[in-house]
C-alpha positions as a Markdown table, in Angstrom:
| # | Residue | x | y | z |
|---|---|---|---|---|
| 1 | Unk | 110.3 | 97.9 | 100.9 |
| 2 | Unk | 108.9 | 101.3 | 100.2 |
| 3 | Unk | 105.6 | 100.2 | 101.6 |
| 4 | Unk | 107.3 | 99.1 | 105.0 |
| 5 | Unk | 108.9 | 102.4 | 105.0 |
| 6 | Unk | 105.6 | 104.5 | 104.2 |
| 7 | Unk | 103.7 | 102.8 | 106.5 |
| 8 | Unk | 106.5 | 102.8 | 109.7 |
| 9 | Unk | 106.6 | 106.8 | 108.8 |
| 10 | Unk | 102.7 | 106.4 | 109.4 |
| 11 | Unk | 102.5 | 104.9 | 112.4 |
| 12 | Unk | 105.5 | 107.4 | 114.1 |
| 13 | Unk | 103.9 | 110.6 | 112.4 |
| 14 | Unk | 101.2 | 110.2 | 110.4 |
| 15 | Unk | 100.8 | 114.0 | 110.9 |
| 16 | Unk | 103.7 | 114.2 | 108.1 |
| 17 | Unk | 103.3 | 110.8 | 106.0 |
| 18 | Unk | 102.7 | 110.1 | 103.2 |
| 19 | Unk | 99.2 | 107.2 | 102.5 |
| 20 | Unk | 100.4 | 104.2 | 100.5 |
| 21 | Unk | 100.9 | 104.1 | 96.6 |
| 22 | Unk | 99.2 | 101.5 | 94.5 |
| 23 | Unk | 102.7 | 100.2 | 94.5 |
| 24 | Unk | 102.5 | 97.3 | 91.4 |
| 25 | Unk | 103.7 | 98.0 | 88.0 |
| 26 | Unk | 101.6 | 95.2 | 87.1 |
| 27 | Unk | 103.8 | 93.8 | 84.0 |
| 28 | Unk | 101.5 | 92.1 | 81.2 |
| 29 | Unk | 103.0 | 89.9 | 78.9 |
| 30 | Unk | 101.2 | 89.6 | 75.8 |
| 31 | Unk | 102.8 | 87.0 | 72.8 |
| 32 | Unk | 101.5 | 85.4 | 69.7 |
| 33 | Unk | 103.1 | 84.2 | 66.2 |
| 34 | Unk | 102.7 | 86.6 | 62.9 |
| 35 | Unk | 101.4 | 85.3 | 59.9 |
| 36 | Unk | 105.2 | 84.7 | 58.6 |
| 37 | Unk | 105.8 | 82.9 | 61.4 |
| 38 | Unk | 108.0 | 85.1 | 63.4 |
| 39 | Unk | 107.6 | 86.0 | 67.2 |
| 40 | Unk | 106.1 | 89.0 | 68.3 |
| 41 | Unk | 106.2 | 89.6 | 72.5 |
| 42 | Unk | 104.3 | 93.0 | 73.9 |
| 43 | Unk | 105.8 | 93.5 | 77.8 |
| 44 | Unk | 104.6 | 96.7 | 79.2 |
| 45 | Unk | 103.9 | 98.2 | 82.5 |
| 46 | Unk | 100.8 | 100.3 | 84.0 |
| 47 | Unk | 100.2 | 103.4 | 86.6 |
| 48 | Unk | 98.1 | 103.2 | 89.5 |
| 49 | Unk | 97.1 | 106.3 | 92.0 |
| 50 | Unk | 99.8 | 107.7 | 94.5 |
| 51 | Unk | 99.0 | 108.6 | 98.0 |
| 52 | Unk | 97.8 | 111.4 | 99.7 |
| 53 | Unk | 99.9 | 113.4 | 102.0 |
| 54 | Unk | 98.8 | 116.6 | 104.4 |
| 55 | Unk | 99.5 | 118.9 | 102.1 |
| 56 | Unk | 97.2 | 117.4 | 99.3 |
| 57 | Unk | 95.1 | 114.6 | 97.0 |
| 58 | Unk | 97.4 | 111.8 | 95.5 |
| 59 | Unk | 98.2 | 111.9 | 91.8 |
| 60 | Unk | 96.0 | 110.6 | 89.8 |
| 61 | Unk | 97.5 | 107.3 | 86.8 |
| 62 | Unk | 100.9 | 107.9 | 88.3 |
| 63 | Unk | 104.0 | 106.0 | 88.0 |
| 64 | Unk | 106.0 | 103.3 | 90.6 |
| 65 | Unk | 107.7 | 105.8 | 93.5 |
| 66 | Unk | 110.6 | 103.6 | 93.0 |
| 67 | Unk | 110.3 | 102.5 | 89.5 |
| 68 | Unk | 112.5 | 103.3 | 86.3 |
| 69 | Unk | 109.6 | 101.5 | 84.1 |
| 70 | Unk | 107.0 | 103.9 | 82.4 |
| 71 | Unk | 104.0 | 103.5 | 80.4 |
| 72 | Unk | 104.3 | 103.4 | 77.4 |
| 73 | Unk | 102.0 | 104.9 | 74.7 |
| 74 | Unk | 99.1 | 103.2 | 73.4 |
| 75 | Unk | 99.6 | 104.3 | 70.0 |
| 76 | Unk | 102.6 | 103.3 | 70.0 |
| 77 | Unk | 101.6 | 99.9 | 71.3 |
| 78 | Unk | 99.1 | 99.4 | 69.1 |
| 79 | Unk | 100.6 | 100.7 | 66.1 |
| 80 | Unk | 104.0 | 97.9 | 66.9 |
| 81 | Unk | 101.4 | 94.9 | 67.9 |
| 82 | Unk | 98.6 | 93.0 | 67.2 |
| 83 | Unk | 96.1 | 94.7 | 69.7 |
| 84 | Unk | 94.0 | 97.6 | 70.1 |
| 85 | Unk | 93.2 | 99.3 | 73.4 |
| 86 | Unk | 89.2 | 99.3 | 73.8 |
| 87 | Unk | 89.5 | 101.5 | 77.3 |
| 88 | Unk | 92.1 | 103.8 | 78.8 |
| 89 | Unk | 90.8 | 105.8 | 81.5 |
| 90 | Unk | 90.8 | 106.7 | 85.3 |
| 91 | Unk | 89.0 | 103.9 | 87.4 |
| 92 | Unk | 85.9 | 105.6 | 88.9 |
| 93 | Unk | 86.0 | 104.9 | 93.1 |
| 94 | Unk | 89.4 | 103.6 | 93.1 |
| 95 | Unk | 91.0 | 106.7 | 95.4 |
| 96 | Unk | 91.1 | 105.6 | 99.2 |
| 97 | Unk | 89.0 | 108.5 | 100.7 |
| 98 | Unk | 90.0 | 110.8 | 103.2 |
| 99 | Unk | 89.9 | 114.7 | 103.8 |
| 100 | Unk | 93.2 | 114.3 | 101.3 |
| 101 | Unk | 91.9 | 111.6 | 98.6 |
| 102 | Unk | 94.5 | 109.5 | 97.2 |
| 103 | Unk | 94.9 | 109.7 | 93.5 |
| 104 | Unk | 92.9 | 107.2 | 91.1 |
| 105 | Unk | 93.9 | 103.9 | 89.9 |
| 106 | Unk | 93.6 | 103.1 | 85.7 |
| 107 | Unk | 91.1 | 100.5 | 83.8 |
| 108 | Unk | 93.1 | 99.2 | 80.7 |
| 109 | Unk | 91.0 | 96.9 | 78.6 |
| 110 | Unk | 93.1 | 95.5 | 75.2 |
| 111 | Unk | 91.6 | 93.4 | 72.5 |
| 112 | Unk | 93.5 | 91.3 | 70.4 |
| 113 | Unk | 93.5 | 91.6 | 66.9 |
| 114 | Unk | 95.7 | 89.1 | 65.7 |
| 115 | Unk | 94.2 | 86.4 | 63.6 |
| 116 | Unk | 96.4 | 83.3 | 65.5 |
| 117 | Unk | 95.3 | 84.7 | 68.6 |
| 118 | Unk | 97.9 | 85.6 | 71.3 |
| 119 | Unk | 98.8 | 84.5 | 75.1 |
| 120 | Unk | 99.1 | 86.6 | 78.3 |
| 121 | Unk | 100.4 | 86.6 | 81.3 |
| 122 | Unk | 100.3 | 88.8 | 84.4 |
| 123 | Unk | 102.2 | 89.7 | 87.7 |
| 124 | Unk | 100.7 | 92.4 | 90.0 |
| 125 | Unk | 100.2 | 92.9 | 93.3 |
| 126 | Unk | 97.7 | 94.4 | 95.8 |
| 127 | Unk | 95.0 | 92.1 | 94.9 |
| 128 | Unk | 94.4 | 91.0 | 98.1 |
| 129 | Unk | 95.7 | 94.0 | 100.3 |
| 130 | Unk | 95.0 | 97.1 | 99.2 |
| 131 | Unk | 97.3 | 100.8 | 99.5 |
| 132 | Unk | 96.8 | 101.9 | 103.3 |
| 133 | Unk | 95.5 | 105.2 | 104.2 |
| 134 | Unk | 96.6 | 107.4 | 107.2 |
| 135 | Unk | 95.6 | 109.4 | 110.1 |
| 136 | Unk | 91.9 | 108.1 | 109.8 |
| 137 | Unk | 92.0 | 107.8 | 106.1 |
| 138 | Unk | 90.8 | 105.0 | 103.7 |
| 139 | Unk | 92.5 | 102.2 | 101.2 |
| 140 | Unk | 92.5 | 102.4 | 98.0 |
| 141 | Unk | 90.7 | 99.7 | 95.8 |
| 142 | Unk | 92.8 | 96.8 | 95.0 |
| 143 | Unk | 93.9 | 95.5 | 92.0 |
| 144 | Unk | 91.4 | 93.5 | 89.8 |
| 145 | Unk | 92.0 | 91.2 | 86.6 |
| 146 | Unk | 90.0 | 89.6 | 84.1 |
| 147 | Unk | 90.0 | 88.4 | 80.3 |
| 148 | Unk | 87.3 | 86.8 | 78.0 |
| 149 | Unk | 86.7 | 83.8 | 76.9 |
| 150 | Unk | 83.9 | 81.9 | 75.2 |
| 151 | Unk | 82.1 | 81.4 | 78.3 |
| 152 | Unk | 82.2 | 84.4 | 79.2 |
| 153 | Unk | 84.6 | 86.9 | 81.7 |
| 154 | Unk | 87.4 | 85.1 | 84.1 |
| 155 | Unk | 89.2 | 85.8 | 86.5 |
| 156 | Unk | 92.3 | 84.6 | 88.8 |
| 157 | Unk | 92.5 | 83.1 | 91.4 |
| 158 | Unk | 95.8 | 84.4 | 92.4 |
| 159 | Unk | 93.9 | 87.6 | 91.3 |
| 160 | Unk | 96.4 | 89.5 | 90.4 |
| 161 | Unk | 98.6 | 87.0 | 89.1 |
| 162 | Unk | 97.6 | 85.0 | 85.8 |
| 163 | Unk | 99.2 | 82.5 | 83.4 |
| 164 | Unk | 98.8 | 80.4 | 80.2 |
| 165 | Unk | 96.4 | 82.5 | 79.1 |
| 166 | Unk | 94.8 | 81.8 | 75.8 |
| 167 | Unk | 93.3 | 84.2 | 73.6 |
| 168 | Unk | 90.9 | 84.5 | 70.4 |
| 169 | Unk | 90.9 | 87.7 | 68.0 |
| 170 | Unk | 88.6 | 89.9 | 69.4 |
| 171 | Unk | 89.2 | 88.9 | 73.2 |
| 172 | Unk | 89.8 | 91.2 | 75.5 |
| 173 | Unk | 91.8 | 91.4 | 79.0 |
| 174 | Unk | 90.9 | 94.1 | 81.6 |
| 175 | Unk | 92.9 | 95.3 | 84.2 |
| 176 | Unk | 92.0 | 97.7 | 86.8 |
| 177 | Unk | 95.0 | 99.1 | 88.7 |
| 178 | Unk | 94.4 | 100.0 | 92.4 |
| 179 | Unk | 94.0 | 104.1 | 93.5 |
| 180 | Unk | 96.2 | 105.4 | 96.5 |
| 181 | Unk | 95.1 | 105.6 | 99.9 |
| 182 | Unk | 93.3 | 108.7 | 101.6 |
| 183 | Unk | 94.6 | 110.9 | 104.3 |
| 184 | Unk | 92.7 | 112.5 | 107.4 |
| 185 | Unk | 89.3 | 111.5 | 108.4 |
| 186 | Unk | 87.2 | 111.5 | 105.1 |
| 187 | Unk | 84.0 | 113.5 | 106.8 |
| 188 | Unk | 86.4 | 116.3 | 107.3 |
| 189 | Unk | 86.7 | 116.3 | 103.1 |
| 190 | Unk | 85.3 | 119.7 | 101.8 |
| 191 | Unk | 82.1 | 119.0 | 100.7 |
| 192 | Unk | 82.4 | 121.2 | 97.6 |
| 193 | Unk | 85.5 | 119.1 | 96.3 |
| 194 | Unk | 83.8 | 116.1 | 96.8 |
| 195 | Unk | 81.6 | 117.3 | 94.7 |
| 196 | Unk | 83.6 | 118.4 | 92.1 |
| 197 | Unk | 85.0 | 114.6 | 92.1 |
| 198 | Unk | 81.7 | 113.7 | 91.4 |
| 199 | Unk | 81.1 | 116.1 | 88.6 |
| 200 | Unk | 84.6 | 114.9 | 87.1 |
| 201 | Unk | 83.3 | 111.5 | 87.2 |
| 202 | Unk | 86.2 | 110.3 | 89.8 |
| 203 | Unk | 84.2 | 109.0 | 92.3 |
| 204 | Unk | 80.2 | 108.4 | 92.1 |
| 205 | Unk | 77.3 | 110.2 | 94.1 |
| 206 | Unk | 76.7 | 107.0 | 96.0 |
| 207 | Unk | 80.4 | 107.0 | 97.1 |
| 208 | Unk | 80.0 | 110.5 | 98.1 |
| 209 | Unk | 77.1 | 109.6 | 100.5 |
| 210 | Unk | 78.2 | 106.7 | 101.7 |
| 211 | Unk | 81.8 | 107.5 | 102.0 |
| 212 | Unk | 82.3 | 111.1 | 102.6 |
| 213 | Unk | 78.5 | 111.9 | 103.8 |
| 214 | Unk | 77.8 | 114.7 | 101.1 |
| 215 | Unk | 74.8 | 114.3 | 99.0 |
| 216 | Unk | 75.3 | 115.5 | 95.4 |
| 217 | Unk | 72.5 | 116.7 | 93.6 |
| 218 | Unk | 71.7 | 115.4 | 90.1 |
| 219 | Unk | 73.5 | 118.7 | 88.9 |
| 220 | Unk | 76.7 | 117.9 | 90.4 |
| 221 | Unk | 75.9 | 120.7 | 93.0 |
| 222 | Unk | 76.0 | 120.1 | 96.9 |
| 223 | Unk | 72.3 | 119.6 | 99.1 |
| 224 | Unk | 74.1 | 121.8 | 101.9 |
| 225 | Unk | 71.4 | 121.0 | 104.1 |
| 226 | Unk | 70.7 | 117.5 | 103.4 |
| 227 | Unk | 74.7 | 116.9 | 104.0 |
| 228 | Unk | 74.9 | 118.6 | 107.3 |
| 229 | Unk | 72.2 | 116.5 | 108.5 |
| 230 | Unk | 73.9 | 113.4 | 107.6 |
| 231 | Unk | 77.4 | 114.0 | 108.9 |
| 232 | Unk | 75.7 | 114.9 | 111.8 |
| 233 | Unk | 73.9 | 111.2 | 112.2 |
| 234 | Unk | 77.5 | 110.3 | 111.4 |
| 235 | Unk | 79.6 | 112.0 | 114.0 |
């Protein structure tokens, strides 16, 4: 419903609105037996970018607009299960570009480490259709899921929905959580923040040419001539 909303505000003034949220909690179910024989059942939930408004870029690993669940702590995950978190950091090219970027999406990547092994499940959304952008700006990226196995990575085919699934000690599942959508026309971005995005390793120099038409230097500085030729091919 908050999406329908958002987007209804973008489409009467987009001038004031608010670019869509990555809008999926994305609850993983992860289960397996202890040694004893008892249950143990990890349910937790996972932040995604928010998106960008007129006034500013979208929060980066945010929480649901609308939801009361949180993240919790991996250490505190890890230290009450079987499972270790291998990655925990901001998903690289996952903000929807604009002259307001939205905020960036997570990558979560958790190895089991329970000797039985363990079972997962997943329910996401936006794997198909990612967070909206307005007034000229870009979507986000969209949810991705995946998890090893002895043949090597898999993923879903209700991408971001999975079941049943079965894993070994020492397998890992990845889930990358979709960034918020941009606001405003993206060549319209200052040139120097893109470049600081860069530097911060939030987005990479080829998105910056390709996406926002600002060439980076391999020092993270801006080609000031080189860009203005290029958004003027562009314009």
């Amino acid at each position: 419903m908050i999406d329908v909303i958002f987007r209804a505000f973008a489409e009467a003034a987009p001038d004031r609105a608010i670019a869509g949220p990555f809008a999926t909690i994305n609850a993983l179910s992860i289960s397996g037996r202890r040694a004893h024989a008892s249950r143990w059942v990890m349910v937790c939930f996972f932040g995604g970018g928010l998106g960008a408004t007129p006034e500013g870029d979208g929060l980066n690993h945010g929480h649901n607009p609308i939801s009361a669940a949180t993240m919790p702590p991996l250490e505190i995950l890890e230290a009450s299960y079987p499972v270790r978190f291998t990655q925990w950091a901001l998903r690289p090219d996952s903000a929807g570009a604009g002259t307001h970027r939205g905020g960036l999406g997570a990558i979560y990547e958790i190895a089991i480490e329970d000797e039985a092994g363990a079972e997962a499940f997943l329910l996401g959304d936006r794997g198909l259709f990612p967070p909206f952008g307005v007034a000229g700006g870009g979507p986000a990226a969209a949810n991705r899921f995946a998890w090893e196995t002895e043949q090597g990575w898999r993923s879903s085919p209700m991408v971001s929905k999975a079941f049943g699934l079965s894993l070994a000690r020492g397998q890992r599942l990845r889930l990358e959580t979709p960034g918020g959508g941009g606001w405003g026309e993206p060549f319209r971005r200052d040139p120097a923040r893109v470049a600081r995005d860069v530097r911060l390793g939030y987005a990479s120099r080829e998105a910056a040419r390709e996406v926002y038409a600002v060439v980076v230097q391999e020092d993270g500085s801006v080609d000031a001539e080189a860009t203005a030729a290029l958004r003027r091919g562009r314009s």
